[in-house]
C-alpha positions as MATLAB code, in Angstrom:
seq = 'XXXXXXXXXXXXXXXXXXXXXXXXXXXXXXXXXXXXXXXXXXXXXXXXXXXXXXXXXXXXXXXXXXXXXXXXXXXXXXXXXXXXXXXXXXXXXXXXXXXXXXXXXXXXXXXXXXXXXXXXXXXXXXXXXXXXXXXXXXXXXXXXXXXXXXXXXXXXXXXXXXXXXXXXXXXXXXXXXXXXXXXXXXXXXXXXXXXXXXXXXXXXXXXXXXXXXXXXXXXXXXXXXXXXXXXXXXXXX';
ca = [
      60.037  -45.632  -28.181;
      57.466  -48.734  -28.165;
      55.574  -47.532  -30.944;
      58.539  -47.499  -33.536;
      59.731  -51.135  -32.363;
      60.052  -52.956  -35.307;
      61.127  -49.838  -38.071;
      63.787  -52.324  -38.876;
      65.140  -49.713  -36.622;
      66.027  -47.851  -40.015;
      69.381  -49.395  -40.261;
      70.459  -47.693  -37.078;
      69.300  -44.304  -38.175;
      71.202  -45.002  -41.680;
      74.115  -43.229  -40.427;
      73.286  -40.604  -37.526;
      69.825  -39.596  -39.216;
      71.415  -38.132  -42.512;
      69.777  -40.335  -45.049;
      65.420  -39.551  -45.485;
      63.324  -41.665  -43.530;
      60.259  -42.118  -45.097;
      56.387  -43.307  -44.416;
      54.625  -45.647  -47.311;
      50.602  -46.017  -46.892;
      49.076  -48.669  -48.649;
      45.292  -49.252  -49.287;
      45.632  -52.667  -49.097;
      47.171  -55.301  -52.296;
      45.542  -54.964  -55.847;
      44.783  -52.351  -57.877;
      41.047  -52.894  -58.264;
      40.583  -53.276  -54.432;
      43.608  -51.586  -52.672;
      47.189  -50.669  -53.278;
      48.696  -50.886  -56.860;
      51.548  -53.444  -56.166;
      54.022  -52.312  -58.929;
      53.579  -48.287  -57.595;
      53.696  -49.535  -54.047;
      56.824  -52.080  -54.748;
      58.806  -49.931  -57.028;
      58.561  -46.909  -54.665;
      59.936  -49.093  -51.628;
      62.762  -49.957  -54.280;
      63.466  -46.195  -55.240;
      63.758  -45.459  -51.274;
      66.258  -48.488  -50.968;
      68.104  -47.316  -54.059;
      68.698  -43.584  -53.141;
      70.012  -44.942  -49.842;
      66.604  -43.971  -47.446;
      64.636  -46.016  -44.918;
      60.787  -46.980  -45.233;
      58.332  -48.135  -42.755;
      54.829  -49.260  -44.485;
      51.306  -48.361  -42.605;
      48.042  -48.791  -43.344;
      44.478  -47.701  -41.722;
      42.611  -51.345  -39.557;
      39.703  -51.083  -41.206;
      37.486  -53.202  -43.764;
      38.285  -52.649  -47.431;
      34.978  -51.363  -49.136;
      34.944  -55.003  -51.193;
      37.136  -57.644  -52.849;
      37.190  -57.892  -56.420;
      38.419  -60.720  -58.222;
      41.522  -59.504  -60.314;
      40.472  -61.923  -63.215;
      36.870  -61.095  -63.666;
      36.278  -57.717  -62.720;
      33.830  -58.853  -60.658;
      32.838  -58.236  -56.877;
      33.461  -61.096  -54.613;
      31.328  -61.974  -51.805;
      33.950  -62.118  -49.026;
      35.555  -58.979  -46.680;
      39.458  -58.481  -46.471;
      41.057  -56.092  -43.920;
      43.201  -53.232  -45.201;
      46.194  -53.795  -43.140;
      46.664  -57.385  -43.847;
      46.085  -57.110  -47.027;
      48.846  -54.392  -47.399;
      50.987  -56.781  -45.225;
      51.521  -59.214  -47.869;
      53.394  -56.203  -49.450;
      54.866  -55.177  -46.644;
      56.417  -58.925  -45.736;
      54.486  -58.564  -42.702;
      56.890  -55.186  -41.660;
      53.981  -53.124  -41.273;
      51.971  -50.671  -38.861;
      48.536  -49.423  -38.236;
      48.131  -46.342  -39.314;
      47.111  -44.914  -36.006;
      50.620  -46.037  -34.910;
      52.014  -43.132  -37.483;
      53.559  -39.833  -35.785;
      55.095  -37.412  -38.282;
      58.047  -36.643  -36.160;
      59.634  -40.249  -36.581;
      59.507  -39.296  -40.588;
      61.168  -36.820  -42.733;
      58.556  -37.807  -45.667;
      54.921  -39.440  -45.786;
      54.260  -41.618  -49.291;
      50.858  -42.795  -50.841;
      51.358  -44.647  -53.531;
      47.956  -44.916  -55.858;
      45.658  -48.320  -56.530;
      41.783  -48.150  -56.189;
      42.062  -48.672  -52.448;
      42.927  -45.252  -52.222;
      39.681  -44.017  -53.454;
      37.944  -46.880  -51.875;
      39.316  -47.456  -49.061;
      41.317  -44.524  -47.788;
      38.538  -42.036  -48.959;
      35.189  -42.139  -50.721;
      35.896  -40.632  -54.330;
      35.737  -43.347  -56.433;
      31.463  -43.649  -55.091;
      30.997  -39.561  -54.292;
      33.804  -38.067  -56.547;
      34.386  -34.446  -54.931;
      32.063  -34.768  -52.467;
      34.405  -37.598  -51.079;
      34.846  -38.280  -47.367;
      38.196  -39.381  -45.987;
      39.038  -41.510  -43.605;
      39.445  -39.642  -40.352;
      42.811  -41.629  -39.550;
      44.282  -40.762  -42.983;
      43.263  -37.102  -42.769;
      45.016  -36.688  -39.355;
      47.973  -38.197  -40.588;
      48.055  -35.426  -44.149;
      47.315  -33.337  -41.745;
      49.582  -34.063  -39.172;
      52.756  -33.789  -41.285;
      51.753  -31.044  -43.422;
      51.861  -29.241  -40.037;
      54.857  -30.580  -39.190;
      56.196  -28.877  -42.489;
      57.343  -32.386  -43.879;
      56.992  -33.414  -47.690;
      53.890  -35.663  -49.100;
      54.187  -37.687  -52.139;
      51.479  -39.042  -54.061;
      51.038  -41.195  -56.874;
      48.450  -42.398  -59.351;
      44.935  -41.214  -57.761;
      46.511  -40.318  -54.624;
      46.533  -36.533  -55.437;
      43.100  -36.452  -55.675;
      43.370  -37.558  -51.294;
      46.082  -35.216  -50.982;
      43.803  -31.746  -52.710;
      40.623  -33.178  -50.876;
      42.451  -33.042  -47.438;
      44.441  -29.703  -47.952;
      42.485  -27.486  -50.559;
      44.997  -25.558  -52.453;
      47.559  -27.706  -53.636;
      49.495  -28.241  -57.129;
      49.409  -31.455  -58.323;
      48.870  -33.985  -61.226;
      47.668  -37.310  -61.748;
      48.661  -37.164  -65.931;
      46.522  -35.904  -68.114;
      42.956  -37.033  -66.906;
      40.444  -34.223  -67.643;
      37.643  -35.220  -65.123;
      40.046  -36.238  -62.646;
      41.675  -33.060  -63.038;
      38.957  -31.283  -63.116;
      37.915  -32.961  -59.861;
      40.691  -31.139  -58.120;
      40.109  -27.776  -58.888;
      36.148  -28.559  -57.221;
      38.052  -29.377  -54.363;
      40.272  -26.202  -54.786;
      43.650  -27.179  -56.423;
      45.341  -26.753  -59.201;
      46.425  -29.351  -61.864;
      49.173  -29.494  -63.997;
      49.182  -31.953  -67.408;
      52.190  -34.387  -66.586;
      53.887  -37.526  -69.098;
      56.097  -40.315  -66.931;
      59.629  -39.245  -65.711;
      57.946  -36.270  -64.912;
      56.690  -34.706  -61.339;
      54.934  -32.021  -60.286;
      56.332  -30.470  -57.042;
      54.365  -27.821  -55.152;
      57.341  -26.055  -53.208;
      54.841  -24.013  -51.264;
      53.265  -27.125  -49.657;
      55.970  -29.450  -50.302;
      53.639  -31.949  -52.435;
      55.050  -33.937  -55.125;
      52.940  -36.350  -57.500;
      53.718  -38.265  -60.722;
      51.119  -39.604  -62.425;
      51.985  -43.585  -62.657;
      49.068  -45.859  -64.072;
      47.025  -42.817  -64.347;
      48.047  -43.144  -67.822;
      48.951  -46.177  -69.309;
      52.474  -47.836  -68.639;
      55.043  -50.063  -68.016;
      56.434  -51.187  -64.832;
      59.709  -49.684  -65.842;
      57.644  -46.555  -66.513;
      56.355  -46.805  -62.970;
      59.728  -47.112  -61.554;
      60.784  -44.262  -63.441;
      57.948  -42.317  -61.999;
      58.307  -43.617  -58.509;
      61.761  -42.578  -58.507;
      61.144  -39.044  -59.590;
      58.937  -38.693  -56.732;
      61.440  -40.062  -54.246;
      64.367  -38.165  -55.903;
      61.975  -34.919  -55.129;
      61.163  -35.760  -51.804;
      64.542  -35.851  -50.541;
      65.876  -33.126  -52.135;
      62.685  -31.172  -50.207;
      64.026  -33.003  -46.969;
      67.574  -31.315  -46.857;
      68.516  -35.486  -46.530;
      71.020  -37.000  -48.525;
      71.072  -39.651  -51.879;
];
């Protein structure tokens, strides 16, 4: 199929399509603009570890601003979503209108600002948040498809805002949290190393730098998530 072409071909199905085959979306590279690098990184290195395949995506649009990592402070340039998330990626990456949820056993969001910048509105309307109509199809799309969503960090918050009534948790963040029941979920009070998974919707979400950490904290977390995912899958480890 054209629009898989360059999936790394998922080392040639990782032997006859046993292993989980998962989706990353990034929101571009840096936490204050886009993608959190270390939750984006170390959940492409749990997939590799646990013996899955990834392809990254990412929505072709403008980020919502640059800011500069150093200061804190908005820069007066515009970056592009996708390429910014390419630099993760190593240039292996897809827009996110190329995504169809039968070439994946799992989709991934791993957190960063971008996600409520760039992939939706919260971090400007809070629960009154719009979301970006390419990311909603594609929650949409492979909740339908009854396939397992992951979320990390903030990304929960996307995740209730698209599908209502969902259990999730982004830590221990009361407004946050509080956030998500406005937009009709349900939030459970998580530490790292541990996950919420809602087996009715197949959702799982770890809270990451939602509270403070360290990368091996992340990793921990990240891994958790993936270790959920494919048990929810039916693929192996």
């Amino acid at each position: 199929m054209e629009r898989i072409r360059d999936f790394s071909t998922f080392s040639t199905l990782k032997k006859h399509n046993l292993y989980m085959k998962a989706a990353v979306v990034l929101a571009g590279c840096g936490v204050r603009d886009g993608a959190e690098i270390h939750e984006a990184v170390m959940t492409l290195y749990a997939i590799d570890k646990l013996g899955g395949t990834y392809h990254v995506f990412a929505p072709n649009v403008a980020q919502h601003h640059v800011i500069n990592h150093i200061t804190g402070e908005e820069m007066k340039e515009s970056r592009n979503v996708l390429t910014e998330a390419a630099r993760i990626a190593r240039g292996k990456i897809s827009p996110l209108t190329d995504y169809r949820a039968e070439d994946f056993d799992t989709l991934i969001f791993p957190g960063g600002f971008g996600v409520a910048k760039n992939l939706c509105t919260y971090a400007f309307d809070g629960p009154d948040c719009h979301v970006d109509r390419v990311v909603e199809k594609t929650i949409r799309s492979t909740h339908s498809a009854g396939k397992p969503i992951g979320a990390l960090c903030i990304s929960p918050v996307l995740i209730a805002k698209v599908l209502g009534d969902v259990t999730v948790t982004i830590g221990n963040d009361r407004q946050t949290a509080a956030d998500i029941g406005k937009l009709g979920g349900k939030h459970e009070n998580r530490q790292h190393g541990e996950v919420t998974i809602d087996r009715k919707n197949l959702i799982v979400t770890a809270p990451c730098y939602m509270i403070n950490a360290t990368i091996s904290e992340i990793a921990r977390d990240a891994e958790a998530v993936v270790k959920a995912l494919i048990e929810l899958t039916g693929k192996k480890a």
